[in-house]
C-alpha positions as CSV (number, residue, x, y, z in Angstrom):
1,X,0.0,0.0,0.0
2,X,1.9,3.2,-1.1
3,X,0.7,7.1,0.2
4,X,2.8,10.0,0.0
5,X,2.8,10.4,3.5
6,X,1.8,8.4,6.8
7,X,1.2,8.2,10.5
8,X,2.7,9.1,13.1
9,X,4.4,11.9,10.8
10,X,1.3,13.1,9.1
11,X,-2.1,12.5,9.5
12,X,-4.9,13.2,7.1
13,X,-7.7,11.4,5.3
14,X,-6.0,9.5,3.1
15,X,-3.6,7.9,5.9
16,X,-6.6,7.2,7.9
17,X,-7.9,5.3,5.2
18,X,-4.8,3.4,4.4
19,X,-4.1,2.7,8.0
20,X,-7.6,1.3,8.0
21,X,-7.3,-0.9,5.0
22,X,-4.8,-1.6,5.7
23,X,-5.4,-3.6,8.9
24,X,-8.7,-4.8,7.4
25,X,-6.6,-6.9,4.9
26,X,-4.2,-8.1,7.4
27,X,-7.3,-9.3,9.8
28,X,-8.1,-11.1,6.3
29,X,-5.3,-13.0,6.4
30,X,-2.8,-10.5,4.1
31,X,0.3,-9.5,4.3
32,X,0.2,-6.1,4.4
33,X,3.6,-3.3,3.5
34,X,3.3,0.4,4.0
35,X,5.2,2.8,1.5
36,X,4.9,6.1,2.0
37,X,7.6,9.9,2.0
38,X,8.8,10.6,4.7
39,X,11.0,14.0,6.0
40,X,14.4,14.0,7.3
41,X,13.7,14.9,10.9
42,X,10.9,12.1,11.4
43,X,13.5,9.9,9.0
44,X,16.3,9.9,11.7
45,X,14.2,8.4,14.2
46,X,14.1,5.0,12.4
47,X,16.4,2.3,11.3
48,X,18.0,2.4,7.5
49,X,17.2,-0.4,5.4
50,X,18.6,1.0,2.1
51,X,21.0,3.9,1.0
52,X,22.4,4.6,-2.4
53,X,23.4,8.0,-3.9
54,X,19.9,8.7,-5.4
55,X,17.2,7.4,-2.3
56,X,17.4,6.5,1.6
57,X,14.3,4.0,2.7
58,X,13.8,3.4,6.8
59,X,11.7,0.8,8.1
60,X,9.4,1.4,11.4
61,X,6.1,-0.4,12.8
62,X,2.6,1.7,13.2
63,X,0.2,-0.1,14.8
64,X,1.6,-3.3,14.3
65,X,1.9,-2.5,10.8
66,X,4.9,-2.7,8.6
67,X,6.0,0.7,7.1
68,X,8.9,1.9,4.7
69,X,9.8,5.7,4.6
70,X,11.8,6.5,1.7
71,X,13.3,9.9,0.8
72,X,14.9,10.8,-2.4
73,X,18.0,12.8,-2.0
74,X,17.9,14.9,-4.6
75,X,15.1,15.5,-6.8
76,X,14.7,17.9,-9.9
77,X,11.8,20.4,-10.8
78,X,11.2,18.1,-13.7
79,X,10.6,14.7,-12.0
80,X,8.2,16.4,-9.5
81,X,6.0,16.7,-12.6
82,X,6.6,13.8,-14.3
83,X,7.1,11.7,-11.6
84,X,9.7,9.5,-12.5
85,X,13.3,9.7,-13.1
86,X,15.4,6.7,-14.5
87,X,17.8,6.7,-11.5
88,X,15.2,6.9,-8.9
89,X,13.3,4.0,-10.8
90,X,16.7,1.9,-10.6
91,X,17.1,2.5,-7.2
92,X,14.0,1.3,-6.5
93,X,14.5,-1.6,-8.4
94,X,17.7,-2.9,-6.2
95,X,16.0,-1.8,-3.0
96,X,12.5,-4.5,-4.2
97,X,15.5,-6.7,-5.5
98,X,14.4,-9.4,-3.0
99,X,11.2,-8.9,-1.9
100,X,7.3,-10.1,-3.5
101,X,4.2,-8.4,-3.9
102,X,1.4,-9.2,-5.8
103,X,-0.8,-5.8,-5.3
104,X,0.0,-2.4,-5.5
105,X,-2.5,0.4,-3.7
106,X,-1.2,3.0,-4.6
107,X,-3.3,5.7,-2.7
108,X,-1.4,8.9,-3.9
109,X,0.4,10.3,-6.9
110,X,3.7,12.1,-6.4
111,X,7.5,11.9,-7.2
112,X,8.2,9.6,-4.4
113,X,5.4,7.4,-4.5
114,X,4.5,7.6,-8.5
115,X,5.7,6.4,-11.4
116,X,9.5,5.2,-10.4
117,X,7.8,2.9,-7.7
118,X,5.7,1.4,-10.1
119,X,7.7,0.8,-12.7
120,X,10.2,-0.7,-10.5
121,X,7.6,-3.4,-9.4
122,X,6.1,-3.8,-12.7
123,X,10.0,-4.7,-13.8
124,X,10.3,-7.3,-11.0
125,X,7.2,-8.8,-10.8
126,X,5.2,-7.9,-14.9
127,X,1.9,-9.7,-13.4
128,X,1.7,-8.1,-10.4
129,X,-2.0,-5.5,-10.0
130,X,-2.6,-2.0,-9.3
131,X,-5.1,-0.5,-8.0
132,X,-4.9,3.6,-8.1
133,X,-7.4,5.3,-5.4
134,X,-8.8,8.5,-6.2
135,X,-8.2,10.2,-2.9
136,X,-7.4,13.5,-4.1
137,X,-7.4,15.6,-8.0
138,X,-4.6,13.4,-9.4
139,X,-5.2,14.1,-12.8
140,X,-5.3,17.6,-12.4
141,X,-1.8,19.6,-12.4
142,X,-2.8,22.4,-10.0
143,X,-4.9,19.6,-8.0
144,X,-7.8,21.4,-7.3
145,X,-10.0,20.2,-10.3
146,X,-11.4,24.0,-10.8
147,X,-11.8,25.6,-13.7
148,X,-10.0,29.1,-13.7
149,X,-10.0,29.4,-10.2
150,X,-14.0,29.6,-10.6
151,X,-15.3,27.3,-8.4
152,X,-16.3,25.1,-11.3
153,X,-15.6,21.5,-12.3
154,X,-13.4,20.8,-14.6
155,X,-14.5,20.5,-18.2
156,X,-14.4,17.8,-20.9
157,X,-11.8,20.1,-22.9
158,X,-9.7,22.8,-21.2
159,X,-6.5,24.6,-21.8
160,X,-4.6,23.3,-18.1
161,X,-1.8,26.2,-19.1
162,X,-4.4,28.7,-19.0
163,X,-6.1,27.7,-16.3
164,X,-2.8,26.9,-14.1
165,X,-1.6,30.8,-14.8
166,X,-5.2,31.8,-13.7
167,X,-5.5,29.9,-10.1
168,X,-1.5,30.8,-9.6
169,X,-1.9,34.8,-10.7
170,X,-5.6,35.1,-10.0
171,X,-5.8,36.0,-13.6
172,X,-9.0,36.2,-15.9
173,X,-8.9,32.9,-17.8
174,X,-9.7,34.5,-21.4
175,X,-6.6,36.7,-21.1
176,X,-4.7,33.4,-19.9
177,X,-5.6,31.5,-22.7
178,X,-4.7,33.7,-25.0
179,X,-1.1,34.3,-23.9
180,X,-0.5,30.7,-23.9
181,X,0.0,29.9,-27.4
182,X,2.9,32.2,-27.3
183,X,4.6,30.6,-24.3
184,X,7.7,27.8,-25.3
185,X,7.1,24.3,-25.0
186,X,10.5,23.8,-24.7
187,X,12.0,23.9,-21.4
188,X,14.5,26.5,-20.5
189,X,16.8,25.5,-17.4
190,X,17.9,28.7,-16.0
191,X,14.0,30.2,-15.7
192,X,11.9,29.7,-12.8
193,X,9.0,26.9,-13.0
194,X,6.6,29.4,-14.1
195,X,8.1,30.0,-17.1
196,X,8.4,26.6,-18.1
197,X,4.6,26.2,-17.0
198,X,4.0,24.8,-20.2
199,X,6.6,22.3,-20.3
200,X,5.4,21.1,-16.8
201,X,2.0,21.0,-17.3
202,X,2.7,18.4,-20.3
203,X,5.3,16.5,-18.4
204,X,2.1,16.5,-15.2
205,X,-0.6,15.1,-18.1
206,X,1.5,12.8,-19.2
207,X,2.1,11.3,-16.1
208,X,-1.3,11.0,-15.3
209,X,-1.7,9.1,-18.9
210,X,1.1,6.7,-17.4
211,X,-0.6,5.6,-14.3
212,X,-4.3,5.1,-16.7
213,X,-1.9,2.7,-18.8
214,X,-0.6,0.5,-16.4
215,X,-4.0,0.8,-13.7
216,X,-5.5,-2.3,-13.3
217,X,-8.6,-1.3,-11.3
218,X,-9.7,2.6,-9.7
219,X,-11.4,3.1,-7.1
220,X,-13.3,6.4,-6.3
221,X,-15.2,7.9,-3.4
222,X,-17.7,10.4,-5.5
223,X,-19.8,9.7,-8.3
224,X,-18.2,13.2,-10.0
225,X,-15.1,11.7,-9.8
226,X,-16.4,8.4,-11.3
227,X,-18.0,10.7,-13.9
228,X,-15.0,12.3,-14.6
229,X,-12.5,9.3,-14.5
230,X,-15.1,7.3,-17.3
231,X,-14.4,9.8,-19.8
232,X,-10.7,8.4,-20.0
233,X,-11.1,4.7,-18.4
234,X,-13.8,1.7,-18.6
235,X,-16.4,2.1,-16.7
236,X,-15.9,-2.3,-15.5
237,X,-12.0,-0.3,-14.2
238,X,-14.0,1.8,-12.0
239,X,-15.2,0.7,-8.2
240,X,-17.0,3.4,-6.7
241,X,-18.4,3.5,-2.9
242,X,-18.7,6.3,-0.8
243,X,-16.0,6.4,2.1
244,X,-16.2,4.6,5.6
245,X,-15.3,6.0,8.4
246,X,-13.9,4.9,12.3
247,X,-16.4,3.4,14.4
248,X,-15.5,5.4,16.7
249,X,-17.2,8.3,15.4
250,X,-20.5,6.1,14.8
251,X,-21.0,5.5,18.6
252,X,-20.9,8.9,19.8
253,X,-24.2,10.5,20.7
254,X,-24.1,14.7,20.3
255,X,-24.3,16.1,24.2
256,X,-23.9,20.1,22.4
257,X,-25.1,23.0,24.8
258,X,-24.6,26.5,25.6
259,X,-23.3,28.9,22.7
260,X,-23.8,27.6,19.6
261,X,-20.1,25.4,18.7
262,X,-18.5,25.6,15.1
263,X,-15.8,23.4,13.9
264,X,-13.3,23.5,11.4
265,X,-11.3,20.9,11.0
266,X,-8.4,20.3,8.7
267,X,-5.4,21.8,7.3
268,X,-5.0,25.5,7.7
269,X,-4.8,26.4,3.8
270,X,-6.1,28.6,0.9
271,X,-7.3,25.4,-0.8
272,X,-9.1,24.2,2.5
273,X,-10.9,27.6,2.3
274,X,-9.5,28.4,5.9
275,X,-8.8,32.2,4.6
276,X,-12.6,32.5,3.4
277,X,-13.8,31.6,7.0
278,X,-12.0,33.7,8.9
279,X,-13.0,36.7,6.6
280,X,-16.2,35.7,7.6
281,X,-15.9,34.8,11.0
282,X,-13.8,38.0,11.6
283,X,-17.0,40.4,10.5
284,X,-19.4,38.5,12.7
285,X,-19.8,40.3,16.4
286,X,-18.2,38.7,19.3
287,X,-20.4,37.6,21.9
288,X,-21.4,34.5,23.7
289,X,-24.0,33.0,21.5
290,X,-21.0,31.3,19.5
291,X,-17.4,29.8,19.3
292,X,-15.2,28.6,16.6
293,X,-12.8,26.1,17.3
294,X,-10.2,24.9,15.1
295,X,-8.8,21.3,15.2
296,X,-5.1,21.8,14.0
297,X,-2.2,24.1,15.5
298,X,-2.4,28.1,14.6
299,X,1.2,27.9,13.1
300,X,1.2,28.5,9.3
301,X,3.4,29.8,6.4
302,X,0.6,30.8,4.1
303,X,1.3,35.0,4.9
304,X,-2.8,35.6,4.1
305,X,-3.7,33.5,6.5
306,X,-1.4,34.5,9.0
307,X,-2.3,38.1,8.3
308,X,-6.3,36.8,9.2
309,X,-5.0,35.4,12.4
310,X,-3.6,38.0,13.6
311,X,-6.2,40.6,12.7
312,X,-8.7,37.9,14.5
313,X,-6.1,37.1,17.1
314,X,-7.9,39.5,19.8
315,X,-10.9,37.3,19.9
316,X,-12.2,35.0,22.6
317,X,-14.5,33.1,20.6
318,X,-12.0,31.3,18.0
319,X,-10.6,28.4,20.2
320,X,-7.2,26.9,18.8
321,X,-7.7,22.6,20.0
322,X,-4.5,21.5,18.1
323,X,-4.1,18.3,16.0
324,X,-6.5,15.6,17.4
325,X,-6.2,11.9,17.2
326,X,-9.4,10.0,16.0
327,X,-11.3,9.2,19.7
328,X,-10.6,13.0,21.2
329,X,-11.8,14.2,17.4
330,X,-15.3,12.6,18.0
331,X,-15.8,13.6,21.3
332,X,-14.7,17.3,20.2
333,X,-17.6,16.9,17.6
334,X,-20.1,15.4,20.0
335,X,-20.2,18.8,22.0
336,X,-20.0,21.1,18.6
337,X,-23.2,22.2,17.0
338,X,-22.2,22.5,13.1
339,X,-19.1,21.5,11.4
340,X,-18.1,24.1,8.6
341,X,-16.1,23.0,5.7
342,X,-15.7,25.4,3.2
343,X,-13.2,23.9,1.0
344,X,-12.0,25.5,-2.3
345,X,-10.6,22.8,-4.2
346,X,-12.4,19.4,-5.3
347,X,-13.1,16.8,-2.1
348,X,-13.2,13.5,-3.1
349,X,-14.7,12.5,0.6
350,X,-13.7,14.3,2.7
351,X,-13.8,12.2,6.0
352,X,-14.8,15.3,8.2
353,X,-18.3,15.1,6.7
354,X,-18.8,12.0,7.0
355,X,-17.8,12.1,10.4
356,X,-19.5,15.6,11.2
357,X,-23.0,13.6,10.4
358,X,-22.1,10.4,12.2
359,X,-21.5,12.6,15.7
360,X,-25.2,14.3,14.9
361,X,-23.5,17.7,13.9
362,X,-24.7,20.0,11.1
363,X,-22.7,20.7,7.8
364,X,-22.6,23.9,6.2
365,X,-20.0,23.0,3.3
366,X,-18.9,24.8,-0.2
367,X,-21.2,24.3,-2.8
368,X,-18.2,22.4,-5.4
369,X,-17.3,18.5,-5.8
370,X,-17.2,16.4,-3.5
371,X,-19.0,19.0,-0.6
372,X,-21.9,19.4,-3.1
373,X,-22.6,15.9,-3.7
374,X,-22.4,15.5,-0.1
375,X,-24.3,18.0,1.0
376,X,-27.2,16.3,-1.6
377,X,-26.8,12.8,0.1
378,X,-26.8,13.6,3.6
379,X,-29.7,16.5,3.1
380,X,-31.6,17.5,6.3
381,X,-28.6,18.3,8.8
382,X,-26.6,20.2,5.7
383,X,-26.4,23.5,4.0
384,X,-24.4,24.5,1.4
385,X,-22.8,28.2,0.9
386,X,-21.2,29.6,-2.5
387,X,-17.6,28.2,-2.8
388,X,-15.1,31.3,-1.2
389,X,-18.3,34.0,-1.1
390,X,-17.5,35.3,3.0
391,X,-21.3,37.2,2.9
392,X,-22.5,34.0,2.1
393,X,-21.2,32.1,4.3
394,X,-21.4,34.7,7.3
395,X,-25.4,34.2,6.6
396,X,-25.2,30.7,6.8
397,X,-23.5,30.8,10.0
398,X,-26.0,33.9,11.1
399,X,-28.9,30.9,10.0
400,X,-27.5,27.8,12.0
401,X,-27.7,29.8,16.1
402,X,-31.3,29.7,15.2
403,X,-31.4,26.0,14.0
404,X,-31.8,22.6,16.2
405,X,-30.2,19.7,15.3
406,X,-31.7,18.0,11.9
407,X,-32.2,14.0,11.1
408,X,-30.2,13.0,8.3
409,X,-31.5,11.5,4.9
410,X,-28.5,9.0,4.9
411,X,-26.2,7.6,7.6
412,X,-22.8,6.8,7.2
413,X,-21.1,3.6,7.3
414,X,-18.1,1.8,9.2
415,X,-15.0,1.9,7.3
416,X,-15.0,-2.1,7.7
417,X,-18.5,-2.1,5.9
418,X,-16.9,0.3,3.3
419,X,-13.8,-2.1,2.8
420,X,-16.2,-5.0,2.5
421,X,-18.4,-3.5,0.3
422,X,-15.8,-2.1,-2.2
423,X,-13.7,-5.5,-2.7
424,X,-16.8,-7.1,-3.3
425,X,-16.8,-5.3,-6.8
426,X,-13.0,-5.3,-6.8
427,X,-12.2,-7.7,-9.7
428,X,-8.1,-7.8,-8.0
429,X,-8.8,-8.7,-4.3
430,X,-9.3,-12.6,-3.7
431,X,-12.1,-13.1,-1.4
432,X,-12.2,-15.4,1.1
């Protein structure tokens, strides 16, 4: 099973899933690896199992599990697009030199865990399966599977060049697309990335074209991404089930009182839409009819954000909780009231709102991807705002201190129920 990144160094949705798979396979009688990038100061902790001049791969147990962290010494602009390099690829080859698999998972798509690792299994062992997850906009270059930085999803025929100048310079996509025919295709070694935007995005697409070739099965976690996906893959490739979630979150029963409690929980970026809620948040009154409290740690490089925080950092009702693991997570959201996610990039789950409903919270979410289609299946205890509008979503907070708690249309399911229901259709797995 290969992520780009895993516990205890990062946590996120995607390593919740993995770590959850993978355990469900190995109480199924597999034999379960871990691959996943890991950085130099969590690298040091653990024991070397390879070295050459091109990658360095440590080996550590989570959870009983078996994990590899690998970290590529050096690594140029180029490969980070294209994910693969020969040497890298070679290197991986010598490091699998004496070991078997007979699946790959591969639940991510980057430098590290992309197209060298693949290959280099696909060398040593030409029948072994893989199985490509849809976790996050993979096939997208700028990864947010908008169009222009508009909110929208991404069409059947776009100009990527264009678009990536628009998100990156908050430019109007007409004018974008027509300066792109003039731009070189040809990459020029002494320019900065952006000027070689071009050449990259190819190099990106290309990739992406790689990994459809060699993909034995997909699996997906939205039916827009499954709509998406078809238009460049058999529909019999695709396995789509909505995501599972800990049980953990299923047994909690919502004990909320007092002023009404908001939740964001996630990564403190532009793409998570953290910046559009505190615009919003920071021209609401204070007073004690509400809190916001914020599941990760306040520090941050993004300079708008930190701006925000520091024009907001005078108020008592935004509540920094820091990074929680999974059982103090559900118990924050059994006393909260609503769960905000306001994401500005394409969710393919996302976990939190799955486990928002599960603790008998209410959603307000963007109105884009994966939020939207969530929003649709869980309707009663959700409401949906315009992706990045702050009036909007100030009046959608304004409407939930005056709402009580909602039945759901839908309930969500155990992440062992997901798993079972998911290899059922998987055509790779062997059942038992």
């Amino acid at each position: 099973m290969a992520t780009h990144n895993f516990l205890p160094y990062h946590i996120g949705g995607t390593e919740i899933y993995v770590l959850n798979l993978a355990k469900f396979l190995t109480q199924k009688g597999h034999n379960i690896t871990i691959i996943a990038a890991i950085d130099s100061d969590s690298a040091n902790e653990n024991n070397t199992v390879y070295e050459d001049s091109n990658i360095k791969i440590f080996s550590y147990l989570y959870d009983d599990l078996s994990v590899f962290g690998v970290k590529y010494k050096q690594i140029e602009t180029e490969q980070i697009y294209a994910k693969h390099s020969d040497a890298h690829t070679n290197s991986y080859r010598l490091f699998f030199e004496d070991k078997h698999f007979d699946i790959v998972h591969v639940n991510g798509f980057t430098a590290i865990i992309g197209l060298d690792l693949i290959f280099s299994l696909k060398y040593k062992i030409p029948k072994i399966k893989i199985i490509s997850a849809y976790h996050t906009a993979i096939s997208d270059p700028k990864e947010t599977l908008t169009f222009a930085n508009k909110f929208k999803e991404q069409p059947e025929k776009i100009d990527y060049v264009a678009d990536g100048l628009s998100y990156r310079f908050d430019l109007p996509y007409w004018f974008t697309k027509r300066i792109t025919p003039f731009l070189l295709t040809k990459r020029i070694p002494f320019l900065p990335a952006i000027f070689n935007i071009k050449h990259y995005t190819k190099l990106h697409l290309d990739a992406f074209q790689q990994l459809i070739g060699i993909t034995d099965e997909w699996w997906v976690y939205s039916s827009g991404i499954q709509d998406i996906l078809s238009t460049q893959v058999k529909s019999s490739m695709i396995k789509f089930q909505r995501h599972g979630i800990s049980p953990i979150f299923l047994s909690k029963k919502n004990f909320s009182k007092g002023s009404h409690k908001f939740i964001f929980s996630g990564r403190l970026l532009k793409i998570k839409g953290f910046h559009t809620l505190l615009k919003a948040w920071g021209e609401l009154e204070e007073n004690n009819l509400k809190e916001l409290w914020i599941t990760a740690d306040s520090n941050v490089d993004d300079y708008i954000i930190k701006n925000l925080l520091k024009k907001t950092s005078h108020r008592k009702d935004i509540k920094f909780l820091g990074t929680l693991p999974q059982e103090q997570l559900s118990n924050t959201y059994a006393q909260a009231h609503t769960v905000i996610i306001p994401s500005e990039c394409y969710e393919i789950g996302p976990l939190v709102f799955h486990e928002a409903i599960a603790c008998g919270c209410n959603v307000i979410a963007s109105d884009f991807g994966g939020c939207r289609e969530l929003v649709a299946y869980y309707k009663g205890s959700t409401t949906s705002f315009r992706t990045g509008n702050v009036q909007d979503l100030k009046n959608k907070i304004c409407q939930q201190l005056s709402l009580t708690k909602r039945p759901t249309q839908n309930k969500p399911i155990a992440f062992n129920m997901h798993f079972e229901m998911i290899i059922k259709q998987s055509g790779i797995y062997i059942h038992d």
